[in-house]
Phi, psi and omega in degrees: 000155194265137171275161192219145216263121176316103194285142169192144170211160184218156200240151196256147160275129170300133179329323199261029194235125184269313188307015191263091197257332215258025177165179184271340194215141196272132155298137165227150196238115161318161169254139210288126189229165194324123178311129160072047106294190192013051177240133151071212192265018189265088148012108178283134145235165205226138155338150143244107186272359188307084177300350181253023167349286187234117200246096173276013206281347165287335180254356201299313186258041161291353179289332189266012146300271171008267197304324155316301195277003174185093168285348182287340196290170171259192196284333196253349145330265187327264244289332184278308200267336170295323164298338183283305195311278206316327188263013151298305189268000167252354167303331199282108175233028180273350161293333160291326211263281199315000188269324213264329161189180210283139151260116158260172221230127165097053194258152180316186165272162153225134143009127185278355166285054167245159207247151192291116154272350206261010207285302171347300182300317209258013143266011160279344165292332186326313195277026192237350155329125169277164179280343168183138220232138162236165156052155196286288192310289001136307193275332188294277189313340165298297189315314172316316200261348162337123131271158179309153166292160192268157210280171194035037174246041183294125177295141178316316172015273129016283194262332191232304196286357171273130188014063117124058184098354172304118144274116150291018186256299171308307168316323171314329195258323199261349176251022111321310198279343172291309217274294167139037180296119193296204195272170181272336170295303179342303195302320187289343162268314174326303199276016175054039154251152191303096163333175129267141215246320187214133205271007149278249172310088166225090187286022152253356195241117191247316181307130186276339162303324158292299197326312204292303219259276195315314171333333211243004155283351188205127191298303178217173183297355175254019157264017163274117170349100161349278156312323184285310199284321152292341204279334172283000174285137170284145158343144146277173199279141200065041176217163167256003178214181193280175189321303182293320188293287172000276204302306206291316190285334151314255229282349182273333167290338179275327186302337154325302188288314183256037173237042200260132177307342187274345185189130174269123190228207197260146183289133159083020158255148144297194202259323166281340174292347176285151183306164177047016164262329118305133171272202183259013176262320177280337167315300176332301176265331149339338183233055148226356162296135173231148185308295162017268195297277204302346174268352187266337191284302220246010178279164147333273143212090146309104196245304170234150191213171161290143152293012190209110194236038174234003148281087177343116179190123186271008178112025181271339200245341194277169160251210171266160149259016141266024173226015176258161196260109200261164177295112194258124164281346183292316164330340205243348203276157170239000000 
């Protein structure tokens, strides 16, 4: 890392957030960004500091399945092929995907330079947060029978209740605007939607009362936020969030899939589905692992779940989770 002089910026709060005692202004911290951007004609890009980027600790103990079932591998055998599994099995998003917006079919090959768009899109859940999750066993069934909250409804949580008064709602606008993220009309044209022209006719936004409330926060629809103008689009219908989030988090999965630096393979696969990274018995049960399965894997004492647990179901649909189709490892035995 380059050293850099301590960056800060701050967003003023409304009289009418009480929880606010000790100012007027929320503190913000720049995101740390790449040696030698935003110098000269160089784009600033920012870290992405998150370690839990991608979090297998759900799956971790398939290595002593492993070591068990072929005592003969050496340590770093196991520990190389438990790792090929564990980033196999946070690949299987088919269950995820078709929940969260439409999959379409034919997206390019893409490049291994590509830069994370998706952080926004996928911080419109902030605001679909309940107000309080207890217990591991407890929380997997809450989620399960919760549905999210309905969109341009963000909780207080959030807004007034985070790590001692933060809104994250507010944050959220301002580490857009860090990042350089354009205006939400831009986004509606990358995605080959109809800008908005007048803040009456936005034919995602159906409440005239919000439509009323953004007008008199933004001079015209083409200052409106990213965040703010998805988080406020209704659903399309079989989604959980509307058209501009859609498109942008569709395309931040596929560059996932296909942007990986470690290997160029055939357009529109993961990295385990190409030949000779799998034999094809092992494909097989890697893409029969269900979240399901890994939260009944990783509970407490999990006894029963829905087969689909990105499904609202208050428990009328479960089953056992000795009935559920568990990661079968014998494909893996010598």
């Amino acid at each position: 890392m380059c050293e850099r002089p301590s960056t800060a910026d701050g967003s003023n709060v409304s009289g009418t957030k009480r929880l606010y005692r000790r100012g007027s202004c929320v503190a913000f911290t720049r995101s740390i960004h790449v040696c030698g951007t935003g110098v000269g004609n160089r784009p600033r890009e920012q870290y992405n500091e998150n370690t839990a980027f991608i979090d297998g600790s759900s799956v971790y103990s398939v290595a002593a399945d492993l070591q068990n079932m072929n005592r003969h591998w050496s340590q770093d055998r196991v520990f190389q092929e438990s790792r090929k599994i564990v980033g196999s099995v946070m690949q299987v998003k088919c269950q995820y995907q078709p929940d969260v917006f439409l999959m379409q079919e034919g997206y390019p090959l893409l490049g291994p330079n590509f830069e994370d768009r998706g952080q926004i899109s996928f911080l419109s859940g902030v605001g679909r947060i309940e107000q309080v999750l207890t217990a591991i066993d407890a929380l997997y069934r809450g989620l399960i029978a919760t549905p999210a909250r309905s969109p341009q409804r963000i909780t207080t949580s959030v807004t007034e209740r985070l790590f001692g008064g933060m809104d994250m709602a507010t944050l959220n606008i301002q580490r857009g605007r860090d990042h350089g993220l354009r205006s939400y009309n831009d986004y509606r044209k990358l995605c080959q939607l109809q800008p908005i022209t007048n803040f009456n006719q936005w034919p995602e936004v159906t409440d005239r009362a919000v439509r009323e409330r953004v007008s008199q926060l933004y001079r015209t629809p083409d200052d409106i936020d990213l965040y703010v103008g998805g988080t406020l689009e209704e659903p399309i219908e079989g989604s959980l969030v509307g058209p501009t989030f859609a498109c942008i988090i569709a395309e931040q999965f596929v560059r996932l899939r296909d942007g990986d630096r470690s290997v160029h393979f055939a357009e529109g696969q993961f990295y385990f589905e190409n030949q000779g990274v799998f034999t094809p018995a092992q494909v097989a049960a890697l893409k029969a692992v269900t979240f399901s399965w890994v939260l009944c894997e990783t509970g407490d004492s999990m006894t029963r779940i829905v087969p689909n647990a990105f499904n609202i179901d208050r428990g009328q649909n479960a089953v056992p989770c000795a009935s559920l189709r568990r990661l079968d490892l014998s494909p893996w035995k010598e």
